[in-house]
C-alpha positions as CSV (number, residue, x, y, z in Angstrom):
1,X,41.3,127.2,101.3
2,X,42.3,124.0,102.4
3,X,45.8,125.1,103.9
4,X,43.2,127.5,106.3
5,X,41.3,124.6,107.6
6,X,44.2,122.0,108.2
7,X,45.4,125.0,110.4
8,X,42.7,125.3,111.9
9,X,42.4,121.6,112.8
10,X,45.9,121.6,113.9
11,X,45.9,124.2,115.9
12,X,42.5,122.7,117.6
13,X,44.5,119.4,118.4
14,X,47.6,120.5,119.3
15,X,45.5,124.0,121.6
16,X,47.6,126.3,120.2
17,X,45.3,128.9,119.8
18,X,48.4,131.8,120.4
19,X,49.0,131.0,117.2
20,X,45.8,132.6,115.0
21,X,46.9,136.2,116.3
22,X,50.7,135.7,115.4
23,X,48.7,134.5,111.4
24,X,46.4,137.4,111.3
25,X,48.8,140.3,112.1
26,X,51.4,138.1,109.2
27,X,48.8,138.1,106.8
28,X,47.6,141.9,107.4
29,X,51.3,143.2,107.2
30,X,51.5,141.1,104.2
31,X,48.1,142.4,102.7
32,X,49.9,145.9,103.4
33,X,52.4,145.3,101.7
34,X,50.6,144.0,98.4
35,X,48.2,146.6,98.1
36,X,50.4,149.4,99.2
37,X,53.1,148.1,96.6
38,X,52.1,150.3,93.4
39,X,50.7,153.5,95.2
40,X,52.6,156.6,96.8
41,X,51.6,155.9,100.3
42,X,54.5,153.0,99.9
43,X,57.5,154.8,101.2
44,X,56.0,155.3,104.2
45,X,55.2,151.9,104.7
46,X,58.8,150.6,104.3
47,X,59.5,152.8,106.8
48,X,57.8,151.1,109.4
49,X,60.0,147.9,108.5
């Protein structure tokens, strides 16, 4: 959890706030990924990448 708020705190600093939607969509396509890993909906994700 710390990682989360040292970003944060950078990204307050430095106001690079384009930065948290460029995180979220990386960690939702990642989450996708994960949890789509062991069902049969998976080779229709991979086909998106």
């Amino acid at each position: 959890m710390s990682i989360f708020l040292e970003l944060w705190a950078f990204m307050k600093a430095r106001k690079k706030f384009w930065l948290a939607p460029v995180l979220f969509v990386m960690v939702g396509l990642g989450a996708l990924i994960v949890f789509s890993s062991g069902s049969a909906v998976a080779p229709f994700i991979y086909t998106l990448f």
